[in-house]
C-alpha positions in Angstrom: -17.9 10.1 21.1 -19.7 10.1 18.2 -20.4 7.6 15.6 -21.4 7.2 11.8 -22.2 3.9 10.5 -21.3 3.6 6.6 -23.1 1.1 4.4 -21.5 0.9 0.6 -24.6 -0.8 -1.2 -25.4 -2.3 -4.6 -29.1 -3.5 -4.7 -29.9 -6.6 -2.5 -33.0 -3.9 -1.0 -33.4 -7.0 0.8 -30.5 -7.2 3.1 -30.5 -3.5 3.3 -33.7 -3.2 4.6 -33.0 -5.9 7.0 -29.1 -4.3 8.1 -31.0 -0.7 8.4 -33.9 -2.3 10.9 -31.0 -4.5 13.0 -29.0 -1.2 13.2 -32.2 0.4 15.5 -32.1 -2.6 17.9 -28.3 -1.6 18.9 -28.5 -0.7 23.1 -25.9 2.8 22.1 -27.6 3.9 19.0 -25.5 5.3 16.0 -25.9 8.9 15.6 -25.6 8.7 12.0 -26.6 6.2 9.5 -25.5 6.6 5.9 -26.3 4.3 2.9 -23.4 4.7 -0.2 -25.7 3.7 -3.1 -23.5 2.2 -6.4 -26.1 2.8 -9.0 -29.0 0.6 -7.3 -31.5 -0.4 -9.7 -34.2 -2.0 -7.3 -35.2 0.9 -5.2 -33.0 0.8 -2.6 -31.8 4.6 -1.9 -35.7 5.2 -2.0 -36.3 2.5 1.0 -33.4 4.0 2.8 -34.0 7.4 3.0 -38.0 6.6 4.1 -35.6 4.2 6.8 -34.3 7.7 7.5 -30.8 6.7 6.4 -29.2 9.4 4.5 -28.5 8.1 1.4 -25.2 9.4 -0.6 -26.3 8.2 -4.4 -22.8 7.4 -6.8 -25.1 7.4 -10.0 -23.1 4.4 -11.0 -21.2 0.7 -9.7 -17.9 2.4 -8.5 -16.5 -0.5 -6.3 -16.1 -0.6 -2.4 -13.9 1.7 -1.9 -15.1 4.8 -3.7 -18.5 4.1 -1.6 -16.5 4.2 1.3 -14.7 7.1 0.2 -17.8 8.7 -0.2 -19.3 7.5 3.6 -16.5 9.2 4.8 -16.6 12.3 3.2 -20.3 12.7 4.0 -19.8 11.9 7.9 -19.3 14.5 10.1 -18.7 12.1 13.6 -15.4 11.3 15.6 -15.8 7.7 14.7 -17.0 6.0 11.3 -18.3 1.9 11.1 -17.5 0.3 8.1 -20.5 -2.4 7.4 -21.3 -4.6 4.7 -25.1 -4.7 4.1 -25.4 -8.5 4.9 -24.0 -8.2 8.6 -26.1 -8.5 11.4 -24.5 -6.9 14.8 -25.6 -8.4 18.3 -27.4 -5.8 19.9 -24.2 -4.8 22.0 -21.8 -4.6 19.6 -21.0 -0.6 19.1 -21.2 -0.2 22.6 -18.5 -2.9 23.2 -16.1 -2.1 20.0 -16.2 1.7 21.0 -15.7 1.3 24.4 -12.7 -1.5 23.9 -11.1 0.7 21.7 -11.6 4.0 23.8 -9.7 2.1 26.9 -6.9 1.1 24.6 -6.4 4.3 22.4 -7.1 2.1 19.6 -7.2 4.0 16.3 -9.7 1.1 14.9 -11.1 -1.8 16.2 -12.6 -5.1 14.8 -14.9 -7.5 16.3 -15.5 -11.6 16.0 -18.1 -12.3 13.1 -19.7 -15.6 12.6 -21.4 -16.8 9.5 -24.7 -16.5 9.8 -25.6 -19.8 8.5 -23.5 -21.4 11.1 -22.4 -19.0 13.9 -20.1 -22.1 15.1 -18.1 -20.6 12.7 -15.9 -17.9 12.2 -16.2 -15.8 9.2 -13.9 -12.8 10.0 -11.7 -11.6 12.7 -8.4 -9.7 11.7 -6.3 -9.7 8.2 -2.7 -11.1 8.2 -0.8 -10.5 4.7 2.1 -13.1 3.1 4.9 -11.7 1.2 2.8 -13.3 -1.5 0.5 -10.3 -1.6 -2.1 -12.6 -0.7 -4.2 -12.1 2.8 -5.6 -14.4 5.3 -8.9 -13.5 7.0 -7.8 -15.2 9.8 -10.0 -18.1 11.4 -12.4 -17.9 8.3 -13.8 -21.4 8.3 -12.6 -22.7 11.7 -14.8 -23.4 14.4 -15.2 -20.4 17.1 -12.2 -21.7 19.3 -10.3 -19.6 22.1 -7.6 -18.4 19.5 -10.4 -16.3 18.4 -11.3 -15.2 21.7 -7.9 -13.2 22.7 -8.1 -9.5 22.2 -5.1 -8.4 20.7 -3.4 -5.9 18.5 -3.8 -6.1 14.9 -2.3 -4.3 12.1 -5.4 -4.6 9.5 -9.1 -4.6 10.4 -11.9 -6.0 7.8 -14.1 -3.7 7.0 -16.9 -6.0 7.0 -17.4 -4.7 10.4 -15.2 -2.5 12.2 -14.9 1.4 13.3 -12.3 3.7 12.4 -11.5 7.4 14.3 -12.3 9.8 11.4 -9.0 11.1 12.3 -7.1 8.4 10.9 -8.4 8.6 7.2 -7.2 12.3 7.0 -4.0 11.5 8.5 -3.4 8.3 6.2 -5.2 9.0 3.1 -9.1 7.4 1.9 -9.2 3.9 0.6 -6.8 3.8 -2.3 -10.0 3.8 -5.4 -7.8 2.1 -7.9 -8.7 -1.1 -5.7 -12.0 -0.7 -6.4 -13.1 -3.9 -4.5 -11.2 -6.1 -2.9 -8.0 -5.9 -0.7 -8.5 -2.4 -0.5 -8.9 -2.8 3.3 -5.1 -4.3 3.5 -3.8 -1.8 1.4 -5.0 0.9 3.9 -4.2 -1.5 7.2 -0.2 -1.7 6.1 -0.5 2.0 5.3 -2.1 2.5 9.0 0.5 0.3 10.2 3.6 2.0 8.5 2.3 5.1 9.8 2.6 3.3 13.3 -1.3 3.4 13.7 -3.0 0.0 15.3 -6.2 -1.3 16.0 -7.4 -4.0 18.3 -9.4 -7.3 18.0 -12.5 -7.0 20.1 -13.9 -10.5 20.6 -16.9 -9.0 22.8 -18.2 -7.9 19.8 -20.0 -9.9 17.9 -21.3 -9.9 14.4 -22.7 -12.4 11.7 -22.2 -12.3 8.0 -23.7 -13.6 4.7 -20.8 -14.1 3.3 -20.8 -13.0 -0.9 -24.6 -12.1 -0.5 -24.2 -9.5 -3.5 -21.7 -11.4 -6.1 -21.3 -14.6 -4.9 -19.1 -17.3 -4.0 -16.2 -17.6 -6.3 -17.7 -15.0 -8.6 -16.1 -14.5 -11.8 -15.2 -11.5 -11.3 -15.1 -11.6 -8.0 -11.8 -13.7 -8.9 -10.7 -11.5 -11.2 -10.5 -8.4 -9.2 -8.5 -10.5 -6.3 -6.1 -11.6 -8.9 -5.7 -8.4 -10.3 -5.4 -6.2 -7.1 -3.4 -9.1 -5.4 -0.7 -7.4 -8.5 -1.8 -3.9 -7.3 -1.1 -4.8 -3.7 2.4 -6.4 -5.0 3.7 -3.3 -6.8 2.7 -0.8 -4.2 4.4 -2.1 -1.2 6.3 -5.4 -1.8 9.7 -4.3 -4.1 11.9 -4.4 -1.5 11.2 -8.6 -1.3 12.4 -11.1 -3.3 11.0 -12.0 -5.8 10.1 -15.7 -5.4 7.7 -15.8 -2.4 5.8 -13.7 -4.0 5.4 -16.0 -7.6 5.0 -19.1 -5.5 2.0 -17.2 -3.2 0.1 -16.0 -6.8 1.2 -19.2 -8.5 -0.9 -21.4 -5.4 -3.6 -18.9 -5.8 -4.1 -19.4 -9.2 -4.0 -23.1 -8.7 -6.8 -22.9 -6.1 -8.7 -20.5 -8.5 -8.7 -22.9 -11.3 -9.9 -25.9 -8.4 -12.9 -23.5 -8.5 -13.1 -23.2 -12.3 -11.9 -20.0 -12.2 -8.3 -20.1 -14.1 -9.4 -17.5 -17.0 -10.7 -15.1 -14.2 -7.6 -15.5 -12.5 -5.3 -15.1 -15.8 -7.5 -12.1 -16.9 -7.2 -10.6 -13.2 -3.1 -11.0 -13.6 -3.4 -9.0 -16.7 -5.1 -6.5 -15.9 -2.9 -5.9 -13.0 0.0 -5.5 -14.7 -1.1 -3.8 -17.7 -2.7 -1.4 -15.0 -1.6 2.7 -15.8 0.9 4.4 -13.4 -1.1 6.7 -11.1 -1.8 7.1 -7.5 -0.8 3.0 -7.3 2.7 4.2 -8.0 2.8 7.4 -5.6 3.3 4.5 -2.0 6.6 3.0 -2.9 8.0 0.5 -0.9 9.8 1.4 2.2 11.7 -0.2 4.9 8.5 0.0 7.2 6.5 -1.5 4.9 8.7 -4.6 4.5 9.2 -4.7 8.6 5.2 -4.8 8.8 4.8 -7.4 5.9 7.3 -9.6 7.5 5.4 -9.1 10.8 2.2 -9.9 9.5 3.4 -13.3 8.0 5.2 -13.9 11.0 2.0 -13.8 12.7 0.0 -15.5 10.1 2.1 -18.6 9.8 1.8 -18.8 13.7 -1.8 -18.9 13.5 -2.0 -21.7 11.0 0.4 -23.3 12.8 -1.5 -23.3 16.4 -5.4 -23.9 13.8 -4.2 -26.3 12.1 -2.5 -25.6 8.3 -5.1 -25.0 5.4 -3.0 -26.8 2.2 -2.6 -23.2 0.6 -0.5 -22.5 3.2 1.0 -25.3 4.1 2.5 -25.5 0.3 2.6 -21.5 0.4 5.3 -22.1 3.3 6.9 -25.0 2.2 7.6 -23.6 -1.3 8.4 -19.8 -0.2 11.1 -21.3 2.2 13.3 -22.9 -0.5 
C-alpha cells in the first residue's frame, strides 16, 4: 500500500519546515509528500520543494478544503494523510494507522493527538455532530484517560491527522469547497457515513498538535466561518429535524462566542450563511440516512459527555434541546 501525505499550508515556513523534517523520522516512510500552498508569502513553497516536497502552488488563500482538494488530485497513491502543518507524528504513527486500518477494512482511520504543549491532554480524537449542526472533537481538553484509549468505529475522522483510501474521495465526492475552512471534514464524514463508509479510531497512533498555530485561538474570523458554515452544515443535511434543537445548539454557540468577545463574528458568520447562493450546498439534500447518522452521532456524543464529565455547552445544549 501506498501512501501520500497532504499538507494544505498558509505561511508559518516555520512549522512547515519543522512538519516536513518530522515526516523523514517516520520508521514506514511516506512515498509521497505534497505541500498545497494558499498563496504563501514567506517563502514557503521555495523551502519545500528544496525539502523535496512537491509543492502544488493555489496562487491565492482558497481555504482548507480546496488545498485538500488539490492534495488529492495531485496524489497518485492508494492511501492519502491529511496533516495540518503544526502536527508532529510519533515516529510510528503511519505504520500503526495503516496497518490498523488494513486489519479492519477501514476506509479511514484517525489516531489520538495530544496538544503539544501538554501531551496530558487530548487535543483530537474523533468528531461527533448534535442535531445542532454543531460538532464535538471529542476529548479535546480532557486529560488522556482510557475513554480515549478504545479503538472503535467512528463515523467522522479530523483531518488534522488521519488517512483516507484514495478510493473513497472518488466514490463520495472531494471536500465540499463552499466550506472553505472549517467543518468541512464533518460535512464529508456524514457523507462517508450515509454512503455506509467507516473509519476507525486508532489510539496506537499518536500525534501532537499546535492547536490554531496559523489564525489563532478564537480568531475573528476563525468564528465567523464556524458560525457561518455551522448554517451550511444545517441546510445541507439537517431538514428533515425539527427545528428547535437546532436554534437552541447555534443559540449556545453564539453565547459562548460572545464569552470570547466574538458576538459580531458570530452574527456576521450567521449572515453570511444564510444569505449564502444556491449551488453545490443545495445538490446533498437531506435524506433519511442522513438523519439516522445525525441521531447516531449525538447518541454517541451525549454518551461521551456523560461517561467525561458534561462541558456546560452541552450540558445546557441537552437540557434545552430536550424540552
Amino acid at each position: 500500500m501506498t501512501v501520500t501525505a497532504v499538507i494544505p499550508h498558509w505561511n508559518r515556513r516555520d512549522l512547515l519546515s519543522e512538519v516536513l523534517e518530522n515526516l523523514r523520522q517516520q520508521r514506514r516512510a511516506f512515498d509521497c509528500v505534497i505541500v498545497v500552498d494558499n498563496g504563501s508569502t514567506d517563502g514557503s513553497a521555495e523551502m519545500a520543494e528544496k525539502a523535496a516536497a512537491r509543492v502544488v502552488r493555489m496562487g491565492r488563500n482558497r481555504g482548507f478544503a480546496a488545498a485538500v482538494n488539490a492534495g488529492i488530485a495531485a496524489a497518485r497513491t492508494d492511501w492519502i494523510a491529511i496533516l495540518n502543518n503544526d502536527v508532529t507524528l510519533e515516529a510510528g504513527w503511519l505504520e500503526t494507522i495503516l496497518a490498523a486500518a488494513k486489519n479492519d477494512n477501514a476506509w479511514f482511520a484517525s489516531g489520538k493527538i495530544l496538544r503539544a504543549d501538554d501531551p496530558t491532554m487530548i487535543d483530537a480524537t474523533f468528531d461527533e455532530v448534535s442535531r445542532a449542526a454543531c460538532a464535538w472533537r471529542c476529548g479535546a481538553g480532557r486529560k488522556d484517560a482510557r475513554p480515549w484509549n478504545q479503538p472503535r468505529l467512528i463515523r467522522i475522522a479530523p483531518m488534522t491527522a488521519a488517512i483516507f483510501k484514495r478510493a473513497l474521495f472518488e466514490e463520495v465526492g472531494p471536500l465540499d469547497e463552499s466550506f472553505q475552512s472549517y467543518l468541512e471534514d464533518v460535512d464529508f464524514g456524514i457523507r462517508c457515513a450515509c454512503a455506509g463508509r467507516l473509519g476507525i479510531y486508532v489510539p496506537q497512533a499518536v500525534a501532537r498538535h499546535i492547536g490554531s498555530a496559523t489564525a489563532g485561538e478564537w480568531n475573528k474570523d476563525t468564528v465567523r466561518r464556524i458560525a457561518r458554515n455551522q448554517v451550511l452544515l444545517a441546510r445541507k443535511h439537517f431538514r428533515a429535524f425539527a427545528v428547535w434543537p437546532t436554534v437552541a445548539g447555534q443559540l449556545l454557540w453564539g453565547l459562548v462566542a460572545c464569552r470570547h468577545g466574538r458576538g459580531c463574528s458570530y452574527l456576521r458568520g450567521k449572515l453570511q450563511g444564510l444569505l449564502a447562493r444556491p449551488g453545490r450546498l443545495t445538490q446533498a439534500v437531506a435524506t433519511p440516512s442522513a438523519k439516522a447518522v445525525i441521531e447516531e452521532s449525538e447518541r454517541i456524543l451525549l454518551e461521551l459527555q456523560r461517561q467525561t464529565g458534561f462541558d456546560r455547552y452541552w450540558r445546557a445544549y441537552f437540557w434545552l434541546s430536550r424540552r
